[in-house]
N, C-alpha and C positions, 0 to 999 in steps of 0.2 A: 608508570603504566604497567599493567598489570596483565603476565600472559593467559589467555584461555586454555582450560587443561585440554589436552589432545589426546582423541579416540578414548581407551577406557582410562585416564589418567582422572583423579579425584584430587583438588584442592582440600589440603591439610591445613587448618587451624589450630595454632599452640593456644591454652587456655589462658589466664592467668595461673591457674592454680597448675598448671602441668598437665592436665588432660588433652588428649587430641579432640578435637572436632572434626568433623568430617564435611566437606562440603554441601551442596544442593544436590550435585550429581548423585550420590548414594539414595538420599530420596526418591529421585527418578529409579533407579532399577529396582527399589522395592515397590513402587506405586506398580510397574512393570510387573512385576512380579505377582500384587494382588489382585492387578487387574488380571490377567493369565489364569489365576485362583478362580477368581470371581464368574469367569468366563466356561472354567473346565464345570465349576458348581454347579450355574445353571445349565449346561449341557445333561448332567447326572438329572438335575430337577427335572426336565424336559424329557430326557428319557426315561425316566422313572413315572413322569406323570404321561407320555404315551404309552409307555406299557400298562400301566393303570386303567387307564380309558382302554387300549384293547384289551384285558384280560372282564374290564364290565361288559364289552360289547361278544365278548366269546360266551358270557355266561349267559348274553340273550341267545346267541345262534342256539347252543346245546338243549339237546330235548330234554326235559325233566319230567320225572315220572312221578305220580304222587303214590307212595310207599308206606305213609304213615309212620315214619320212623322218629324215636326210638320208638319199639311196642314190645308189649313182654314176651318173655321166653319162661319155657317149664322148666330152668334150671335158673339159681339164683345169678344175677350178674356180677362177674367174678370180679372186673377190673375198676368197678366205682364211674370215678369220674376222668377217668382214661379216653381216648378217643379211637373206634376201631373203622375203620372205610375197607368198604369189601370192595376189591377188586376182579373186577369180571369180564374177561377175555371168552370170546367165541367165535361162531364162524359164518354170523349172517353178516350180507352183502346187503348194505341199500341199494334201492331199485334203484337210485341216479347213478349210478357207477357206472365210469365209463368202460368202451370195451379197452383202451390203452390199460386202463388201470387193474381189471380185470386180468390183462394180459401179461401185466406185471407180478400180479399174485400170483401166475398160473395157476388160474383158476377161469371156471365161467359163470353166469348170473344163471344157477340151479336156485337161487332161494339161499344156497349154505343153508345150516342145521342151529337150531335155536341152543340145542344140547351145549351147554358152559365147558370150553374148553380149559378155563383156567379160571381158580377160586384162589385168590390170596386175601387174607384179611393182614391188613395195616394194620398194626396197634400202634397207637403213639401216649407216651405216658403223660398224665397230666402235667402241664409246666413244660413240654416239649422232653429233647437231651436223645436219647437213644433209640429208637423204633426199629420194630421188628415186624417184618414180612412172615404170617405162616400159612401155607401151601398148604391146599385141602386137595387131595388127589382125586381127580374127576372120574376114577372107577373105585371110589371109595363106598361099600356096599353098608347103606348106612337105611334108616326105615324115613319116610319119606312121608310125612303131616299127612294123613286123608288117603293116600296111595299103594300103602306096604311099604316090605322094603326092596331097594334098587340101587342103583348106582348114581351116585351123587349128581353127573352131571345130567341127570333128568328131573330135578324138579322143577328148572326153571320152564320147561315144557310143558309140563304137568299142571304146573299154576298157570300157565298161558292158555292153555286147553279148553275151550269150550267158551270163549268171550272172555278167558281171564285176561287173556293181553301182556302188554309188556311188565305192568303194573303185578298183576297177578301172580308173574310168572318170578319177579323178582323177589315177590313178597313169600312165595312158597319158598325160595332157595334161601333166602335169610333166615327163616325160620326154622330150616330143617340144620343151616349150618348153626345156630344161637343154641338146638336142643345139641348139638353135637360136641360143642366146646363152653360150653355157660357163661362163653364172651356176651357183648349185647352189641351188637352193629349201630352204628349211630351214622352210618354215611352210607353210600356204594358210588362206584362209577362202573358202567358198561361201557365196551369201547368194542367196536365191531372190528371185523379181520382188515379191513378197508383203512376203521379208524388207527388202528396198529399201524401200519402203511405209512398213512399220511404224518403220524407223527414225526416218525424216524425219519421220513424223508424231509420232512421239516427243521429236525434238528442238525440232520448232516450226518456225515461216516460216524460211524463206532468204531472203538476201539477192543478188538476180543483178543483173549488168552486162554489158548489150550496146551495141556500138559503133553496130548497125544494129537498126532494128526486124525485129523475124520475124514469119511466117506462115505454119502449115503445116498443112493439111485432116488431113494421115496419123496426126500425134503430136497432134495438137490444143494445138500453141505457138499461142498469140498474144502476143506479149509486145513495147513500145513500146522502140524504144532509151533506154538510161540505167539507171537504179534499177525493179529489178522485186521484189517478196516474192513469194514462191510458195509456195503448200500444199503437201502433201503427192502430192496428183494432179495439182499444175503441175508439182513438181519431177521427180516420171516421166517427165513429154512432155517437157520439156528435156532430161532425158539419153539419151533415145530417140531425138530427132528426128535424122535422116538428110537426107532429101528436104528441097529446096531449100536444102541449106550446098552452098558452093561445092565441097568436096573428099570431097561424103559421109561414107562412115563416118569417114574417116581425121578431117573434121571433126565428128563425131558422140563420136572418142575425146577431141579436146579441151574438149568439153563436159563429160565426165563428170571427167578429171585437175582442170578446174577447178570442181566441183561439190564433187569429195571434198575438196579443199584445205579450200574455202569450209566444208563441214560438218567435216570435221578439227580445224580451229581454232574452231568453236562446240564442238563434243561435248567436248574434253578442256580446252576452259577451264574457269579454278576454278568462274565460275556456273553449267558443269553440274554439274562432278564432285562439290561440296559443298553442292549442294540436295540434299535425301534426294526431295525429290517429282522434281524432273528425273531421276534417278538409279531411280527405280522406275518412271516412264512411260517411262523408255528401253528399260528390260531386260522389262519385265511381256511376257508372252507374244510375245517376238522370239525366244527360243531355237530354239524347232521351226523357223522358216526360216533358221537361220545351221547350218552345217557349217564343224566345224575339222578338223584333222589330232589323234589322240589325243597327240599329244607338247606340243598349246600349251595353256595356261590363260587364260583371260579378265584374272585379275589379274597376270601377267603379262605380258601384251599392252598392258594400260595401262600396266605400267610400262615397258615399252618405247619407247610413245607421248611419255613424258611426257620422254624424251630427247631428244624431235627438236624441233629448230628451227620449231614447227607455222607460222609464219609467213612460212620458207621453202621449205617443201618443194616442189622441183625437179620437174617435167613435162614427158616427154618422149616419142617412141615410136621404136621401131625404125627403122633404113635402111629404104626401100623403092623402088623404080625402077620407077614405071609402075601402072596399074592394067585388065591386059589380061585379055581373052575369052578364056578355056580353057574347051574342051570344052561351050562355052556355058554358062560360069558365070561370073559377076563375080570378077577376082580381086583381089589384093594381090602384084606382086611386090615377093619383100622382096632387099635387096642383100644379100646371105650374106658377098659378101668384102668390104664397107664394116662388116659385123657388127663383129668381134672390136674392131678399133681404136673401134668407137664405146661397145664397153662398156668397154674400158680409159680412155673417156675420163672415165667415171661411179670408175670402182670405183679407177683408180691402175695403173700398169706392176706389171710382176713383182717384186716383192723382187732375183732374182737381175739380172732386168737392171737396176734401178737402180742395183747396187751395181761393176757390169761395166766393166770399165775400154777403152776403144775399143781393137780389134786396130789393126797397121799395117795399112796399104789391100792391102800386096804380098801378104800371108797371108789374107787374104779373097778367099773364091770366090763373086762374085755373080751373078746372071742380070737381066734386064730382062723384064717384060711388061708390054703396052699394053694397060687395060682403061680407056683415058682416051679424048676424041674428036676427038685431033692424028693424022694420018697420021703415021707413020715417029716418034714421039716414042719407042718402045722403042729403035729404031737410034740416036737421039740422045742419048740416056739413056747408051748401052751406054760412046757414044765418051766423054762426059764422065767417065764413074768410069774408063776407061782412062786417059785423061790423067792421072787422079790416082796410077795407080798399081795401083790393080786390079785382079785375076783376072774377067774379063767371059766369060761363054758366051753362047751366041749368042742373038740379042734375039726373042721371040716375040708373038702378039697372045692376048689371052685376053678373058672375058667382061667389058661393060662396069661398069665400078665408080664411085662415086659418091668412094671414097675412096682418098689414094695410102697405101700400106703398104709396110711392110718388114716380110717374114714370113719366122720364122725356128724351126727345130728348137731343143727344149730341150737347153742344154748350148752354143749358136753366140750368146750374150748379145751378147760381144764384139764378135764379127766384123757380129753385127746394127747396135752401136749405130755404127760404123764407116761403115755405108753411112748410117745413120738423119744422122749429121752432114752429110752434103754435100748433104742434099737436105730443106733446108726445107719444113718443113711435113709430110714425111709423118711416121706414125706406126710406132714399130715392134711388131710382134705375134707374140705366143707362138703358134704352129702343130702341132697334130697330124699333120695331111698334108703340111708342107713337108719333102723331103731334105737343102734347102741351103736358103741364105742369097736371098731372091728381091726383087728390087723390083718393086710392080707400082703399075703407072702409074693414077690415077683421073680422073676429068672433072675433081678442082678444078685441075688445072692443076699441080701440084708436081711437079719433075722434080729431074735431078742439075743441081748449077751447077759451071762451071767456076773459081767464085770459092772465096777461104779457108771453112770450117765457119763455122758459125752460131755466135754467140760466147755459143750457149745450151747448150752440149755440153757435157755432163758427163764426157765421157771426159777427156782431158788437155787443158789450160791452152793456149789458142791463142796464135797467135804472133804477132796483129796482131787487131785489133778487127772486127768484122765489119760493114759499112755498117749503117747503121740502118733503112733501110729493108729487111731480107733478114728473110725470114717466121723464126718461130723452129725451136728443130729440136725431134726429138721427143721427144715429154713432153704428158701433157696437161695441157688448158687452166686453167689459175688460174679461168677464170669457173667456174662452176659450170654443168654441161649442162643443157639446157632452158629453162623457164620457171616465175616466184613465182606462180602463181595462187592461192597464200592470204593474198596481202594485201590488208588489207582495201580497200574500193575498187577494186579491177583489173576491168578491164572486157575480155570476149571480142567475139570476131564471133558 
């Protein structure tokens, strides 16, 4: 007779051949075990396919505008087949808002101001990987499709004005941002001061990090440098507060690129997307304050999300030079000719100039202008590409620029990459308004050298090494532009 094994004991069987066998019992704790599997899978499947079904039923509540989008812009579209969502924060209040909720913004139903408090465009590169947030500063004094010029966050007014509506009003402010950056917007979302709110409060506490303690009467921050959690009604005065940052709005836009990172990477981690309860306080009555364009889908927007690197996505905002008094109103000057090269430094050169083989220096017809802050550096500029060989016209001064460029008409690739070689560091730029081939000088100091190319040049194979200490030539930067404000830990001013 034969004992039954007891508790976790397993009957052993010697083979003939010397192998153990293991009883029946071992079977049972793996069946155990895959059933347990089986059990956790379909839990993921079920929460995966509720979240599914709510994020379709979110995308019926959300109001969609019809925008027409893509549609052209008067500047060539720089990123291809890149994907850009314009992000659009402001300060109107639906009329359904309660007075609780109202009470919470401290605020009251005046209507709020249609004026766009916050412009970020998303770029996401094609194939997903790394994306970058860049900040258009809403006193960015920029000329405005049909109106003059003005300050950025009024076209969405402007287009709304007179029966343009919501629709109108969007379609003026993409357009005025697409003639600004020669991105081409393929998405937007509007989210009212309401909808801000409800999200946060939906997701739950944040987690913030500041370098320095703050304190500000206007936004109602009080917050201790180091680790701060914030509600829903702290997380508003955070991305609101202006007064007392050293750089104002401009540091008022840092605050919010690293607000969204920080919520970015809570909202589309698995512990949201696969709790069915986080997943329904997110979406439950957010739709009436979220406006999209009629061409995007909510579930498709996650999947788009769910591409990016959430933990590094990039933070940046446009050139700008100065923050001067027009017509007594605060502005934003933005640098227009440090623009183009600084979005090529996000999105990649042309396809065609990549592939562009450098002209000789003799078949190049180039000019010099000084938008830099050396006296006579266009004149010194002109003589150094002479020396090499050069077509030089005559050297001029033009507006100050932050950046040095080589600007060049579609079709002059070659003859661009030609000059972009002898003169480390600048960058060379696809131009709508260039005739010819132009160098223009910026404050960072890059000029022509009278030494061999940079032995970064992709045109032809140089014929001696280039010192190592010589800036590279142009191309942009391996790092990645901006700043990670979504990892975890990162601490602002």
């Amino acid at each position: 007779m034969h004992d039954d094994p007891v508790g976790d004991e397993v009957p052993v069987v010697a083979e003939p051949n010397g192998a153990v066998r293991h009883g029946r019992r071992r079977r049972g704790v793996r069946v155990w075990f895959a059933a347990v599997g089986g059990v956790v899978a379909m839990a993921l499947v079920l929460a995966g396919g509720y979240a599914a079904w709510s994020y379709a039923q979110f995308d019926n509540s959300v109001t969609k505008v019809h925008v027409a989008l893509p549609h052209a812009s008067s500047s060539p579209d720089a990123d291809g087949a890149a994907q850009n969502i314009l992000l659009v924060g402001d300060d109107h209040r639906p009329a359904d808002a309660t007075p609780q909720e109202l009470a919470e913004l401290g605020t009251e139903l005046d209507g709020g101001a249609t004026n766009t408090d916050s412009m970020i465009v998303l770029h996401i590169p094609a194939g997903g990987g790394s994306a970058t947030m860049i900040s258009f500063p809403r006193d960015s004094w920029v000329q405005i499709p049909g109106h003059g010029t003005f300050k950025l966050n009024s076209a969405f007014s402007d287009g709304a004005a007179n029966g343009g509506g919501d629709a109108g009003g969007m379609r003026l402010l993409i357009q005025t941002i697409e003639n600004m950056s020669g991105l081409s917007i393929d998405h937007f979302v509007r989210v009212s001061l309401l909808g801000f709110y409800q999200l946060v409060k939906a997701l739950g506490p944040v987690e913030v990090c500041l370098n320095e303690a703050v304190h500000d009467t206007n936004s109602n921050v009080d917050l201790p440098a180091g680790n701060s959690t914030l509600n829903a009604s702290q997380a508003l005065s955070f991305v609101r507060q202006r007064d007392g940052l050293p750089r104002g709005d401009l540091d008022r836009e840092v605050r919010q690129q690293y607000f969204l990172s920080q919520e970015a990477r809570k909202a589309l981690s698995a512990g949201t997307l696969l709790n069915p309860v986080k997943v329904s306080n997110l979406l439950q009555g957010v739709g009436q304050s979220i406006q999209i364009d009629d061409g995007l889908s909510i579930p498709s927007l996650v999947n788009t999300f769910r591409s990016i690197d959430l933990s590094n996505i990039r933070s940046t905002a446009i050139p700008t030079a100065g923050t001067p008094t027009i017509d007594g109103y605060s502005t934003v000057a933005v640098d227009f000719a440090a623009m183009p090269a600084f979005i090529q430094g996000i999105v990649g050169p042309p396809a065609a100039y990549t592939a562009a083989k450098a002209a000789a220096p003799a078949s190049v017809h180039v000019s010099v202008q000084n938008g830099g802050s050396t006296a006579g550096g266009a004149t010194a500029a002109s003589a150094a590409l002479t020396a090499k060989g050069f077509v030089v016209g005559a050297p001029s001064d033009t507006t100050t620029t932050t950046t040095t460029v080589v600007e060049y008409p579609k079709g002059s690739e070659a003859q661009a990459k030609a000059v972009a070689n002898v003169v480390p560091g600048a960058t060379a730029v696809l131009s709508t308004t260039a005739t010819g081939v132009t160098l223009v000088l910026g404050t960072d100091g890059h000029t022509a050298t009278t030494g061999a190319p940079s032995s970064g040049s992709s045109a032809t194979a140089p014929t001696a090494k280039a010192p190592a200490s010589k800036a590279p030539a142009a191309s942009p930067s391996s790092t990645p532009v901006g700043n990670a404000y979504g990892k975890q830990g990162t601490c602002i001013n």
